[in-house]
Every structure is written in structure tokens, then in C-alpha cells.
N, C-alpha and C positions, 0 to 999 in steps of 0.2 A: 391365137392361143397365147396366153401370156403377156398381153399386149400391154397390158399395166407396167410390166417392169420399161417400159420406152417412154412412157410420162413423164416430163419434167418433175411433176406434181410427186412422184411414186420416189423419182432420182433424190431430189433436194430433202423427202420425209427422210429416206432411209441415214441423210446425213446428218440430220437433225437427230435420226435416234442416236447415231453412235455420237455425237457430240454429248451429249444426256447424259447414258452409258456410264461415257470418262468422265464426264464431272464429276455423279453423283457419289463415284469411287471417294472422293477427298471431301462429303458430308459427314460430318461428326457420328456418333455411333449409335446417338439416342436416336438419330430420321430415319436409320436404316429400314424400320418400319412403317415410317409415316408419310413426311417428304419426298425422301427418293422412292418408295414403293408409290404414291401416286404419281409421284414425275413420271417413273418407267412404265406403270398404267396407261396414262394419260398420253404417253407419245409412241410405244408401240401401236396404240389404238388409230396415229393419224397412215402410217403406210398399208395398216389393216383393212382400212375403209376406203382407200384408194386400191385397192386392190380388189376388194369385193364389189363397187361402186361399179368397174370397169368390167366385173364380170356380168353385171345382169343387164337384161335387154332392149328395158326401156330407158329414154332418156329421163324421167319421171324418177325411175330408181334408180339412176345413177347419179342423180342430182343430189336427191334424198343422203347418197351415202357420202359424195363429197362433201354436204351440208355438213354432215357428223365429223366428217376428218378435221374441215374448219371450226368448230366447237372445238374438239380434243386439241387443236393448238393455241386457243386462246385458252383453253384451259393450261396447257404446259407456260405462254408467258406468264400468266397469272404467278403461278407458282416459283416461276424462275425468279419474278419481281418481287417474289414474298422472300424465296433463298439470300437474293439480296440484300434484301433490307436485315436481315440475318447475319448477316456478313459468312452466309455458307459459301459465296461462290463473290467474284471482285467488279466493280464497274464494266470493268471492261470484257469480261466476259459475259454478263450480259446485256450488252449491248453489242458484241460479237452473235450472239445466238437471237437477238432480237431483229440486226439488219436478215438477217438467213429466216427468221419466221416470218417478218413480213414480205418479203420478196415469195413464200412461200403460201401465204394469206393469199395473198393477188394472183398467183398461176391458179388456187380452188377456186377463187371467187372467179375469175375466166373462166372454169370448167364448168362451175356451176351455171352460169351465165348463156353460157352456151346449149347447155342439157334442157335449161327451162326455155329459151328457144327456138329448139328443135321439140317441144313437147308441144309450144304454143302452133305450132305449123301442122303439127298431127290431126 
């Protein structure tokens, strides 16, 4: 029970939110709706489906949900890469949060990897 929060996968989201979190604090005031309310969308949604993924039964739907975690964080680079080019957030911040998402890519892509698998042996 609970076994999601012992995931690398579930660990390294939950730090990628509060990284997010603190940024999007020092986005000018016009994104407060735009920007950062999809940034916050978009990455609460990757600890969410790692969390729901590990609740259900088959490896088929757990794939499934990790698949969606993996979406929801290339959608947050995406948008990190656009704050960027904005000058909302500095080089080096994202490319701080970019080494932490791709390291983050590759423990879903393991997970999923593994889910389809163990579905093909079914």
C-alpha cells in the first residue's frame, strides 16, 4: 500500500514540482494565468500518474499511466524552454531543471519498458 511514494520515478517528480512551485513565484504577473497555471498543471499531473499508474493492476495500465506522466514532462520542458526564451526564468536554471527532467525521462521510460514487458509474458 503506498508503494508509489518508494519510486525513484514518484521521488525525483515530487522535486521537480517544488522546483516549478518556486520558480513560477518570480513570473511576471500577466502568466500568473497562463504560463505558470500550465506549468503547475502540467507537473502536478507527472507525480499524479505515477501514483495512480502504481495503483492499478495490470502492467498494461500501469504502463498506460506512466506513458501519461512521460507526456506531462515533456510538456513542462517544453514550456520551461518557451519561459526561457522569455527571459521569465535564466539559462541556468533551465538547464538545472532540464538535467533533473531528463534523468527523470529515463527512470519512466525504465518503468514503462519494463510494464510492457511483463504484459508481453502474460
Amino acid at each position: 500500500m503506498n508503494s508509489f511514494r518508494k519510486l525513484d520515478a514518484y521521488i525525483y517528480a515530487k522535486d521537480i514540482v517544488k522546483q516549478i512551485y518556486t520558480l513560477v513565484k518570480k513570473f511576471p504577473k500577466e502568466e500568473q494565468y497562463a504560463l505558470c497555471d500550465q506549468l503547475r498543471r502540467a507537473v502536478i499531473s507527472l507525480p499524479s500518474n505515477i501514483a495512480e499508474g502504481s495503483g492499478r493492476t495490470t502492467p498494461k495500465d500501469q504502463a498506460h499511466f506512466y506513458t501519461i506522466a512521460y507526456g506531462s514532462l515533456m510538456e513542462v520542458l517544453a514550456q520551461l524552454d518557451i519561459a526561457c526564451e522569455l527571459e521569465y526564468i535564466t539559462e541556468t536554471e533551465f538547464e538545472t531543471l532540464e538535467l533533473l527532467i531528463n534523468k527523470e525521462a529515463k527512470i519512466l521510460s525504465g518503468l514503462v519498458a519494463k510494464r510492457n514487458s511483463l504484459n508481453t509474458k502474460q
